[in-house]
N, C-alpha and C positions, 0 to 999 in steps of 0.2 A: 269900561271894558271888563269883558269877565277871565277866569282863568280855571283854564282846562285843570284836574288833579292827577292824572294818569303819570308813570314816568317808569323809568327800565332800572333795576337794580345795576349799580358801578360792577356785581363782581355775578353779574350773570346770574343768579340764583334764579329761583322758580318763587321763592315767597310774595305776598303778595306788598305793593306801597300802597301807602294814602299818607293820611295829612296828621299833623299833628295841630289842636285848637284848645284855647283856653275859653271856658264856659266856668258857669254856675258849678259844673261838676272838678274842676280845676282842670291839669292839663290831661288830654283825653287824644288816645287813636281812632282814627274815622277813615279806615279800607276805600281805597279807591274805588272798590266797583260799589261804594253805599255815597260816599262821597261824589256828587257829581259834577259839580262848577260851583265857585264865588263868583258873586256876581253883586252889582254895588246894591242898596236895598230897593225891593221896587215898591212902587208907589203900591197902597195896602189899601183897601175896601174893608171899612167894619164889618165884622159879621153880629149882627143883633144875638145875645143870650151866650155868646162865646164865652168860656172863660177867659178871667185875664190876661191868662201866659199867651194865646191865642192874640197876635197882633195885628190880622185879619188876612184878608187875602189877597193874594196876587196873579197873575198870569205871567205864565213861564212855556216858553216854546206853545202857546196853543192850551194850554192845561192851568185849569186854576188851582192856585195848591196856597194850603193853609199855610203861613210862616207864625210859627212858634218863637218866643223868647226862651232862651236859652241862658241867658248874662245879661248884664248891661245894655243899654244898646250900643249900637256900631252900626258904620253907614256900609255896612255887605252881608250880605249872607250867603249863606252855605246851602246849597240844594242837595239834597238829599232822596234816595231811591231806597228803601228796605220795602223787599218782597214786593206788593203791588201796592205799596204807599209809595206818593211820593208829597216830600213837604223839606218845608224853607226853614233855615234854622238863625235866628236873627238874635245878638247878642254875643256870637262867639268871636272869637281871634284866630285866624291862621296864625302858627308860629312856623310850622314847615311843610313843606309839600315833598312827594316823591319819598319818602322814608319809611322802614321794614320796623312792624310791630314792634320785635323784641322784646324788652319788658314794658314796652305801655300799656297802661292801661286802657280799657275798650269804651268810648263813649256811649252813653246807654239809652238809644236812640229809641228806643223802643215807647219808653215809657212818655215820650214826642208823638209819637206816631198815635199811640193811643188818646192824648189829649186831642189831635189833630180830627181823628175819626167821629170822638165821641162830639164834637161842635161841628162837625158837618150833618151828625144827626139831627141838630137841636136847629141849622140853620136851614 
């Protein structure tokens, strides 16, 4: 079963929630509307000449999307939407859902995104 990340601030505010996870980068904020469901891992297709963070690919709603290592592994991953990427992030930890930035730190998804694109070139 997977698990929605969206959820309403206790004291009404307008800021935005997501999640908090534990990665390679340690513990890290991941914005609900970048963050988009855990969901348990899904079964993964090599992609030939991928680099190794790249732990191949999967299909999600209809769309094949690259799932990157992130940590460890673990049997879920984190789906993920920044801008017109969208990719799986396999390795990390929810620790909390529905909670407001504050002083966390911003998980740096980006440089995911970039490994994910440049191995769909190559595949």
């Amino acid at each position: 079963a997977s698990r929605g990340i969206g959820g309403v601030a206790m004291d009404g505010s307008v800021s935005e929630l997501g999640i908090v996870i534990e990665s390679d980068q340690g513990e890290r904020y991941v914005p609900a509307s970048v963050a988009l469901r855990v969901v348990p891992m899904p079964e993964l297709t090599t992609v030939p000449g991928a680099p190794r963070e790249v732990l191949g690919a999967a299909l999600y709603e209809g769309e094949v999307v690259l799932v990157v290592a992130a940590g460890p592994a673990t049997s879920e991953c984190l789906m993920c939407r920044l801008d017109d990427s969208l990719i799986g992030l396999g390795g990390v930890r929810v620790l909390r859902v529905g909670v407001p930035r504050e002083s966390l730190e911003l998980f740096d998804l980006r440089a995911f995104v970039e490994v994910a694109a440049n191995a769909r070139k190559m595949g």
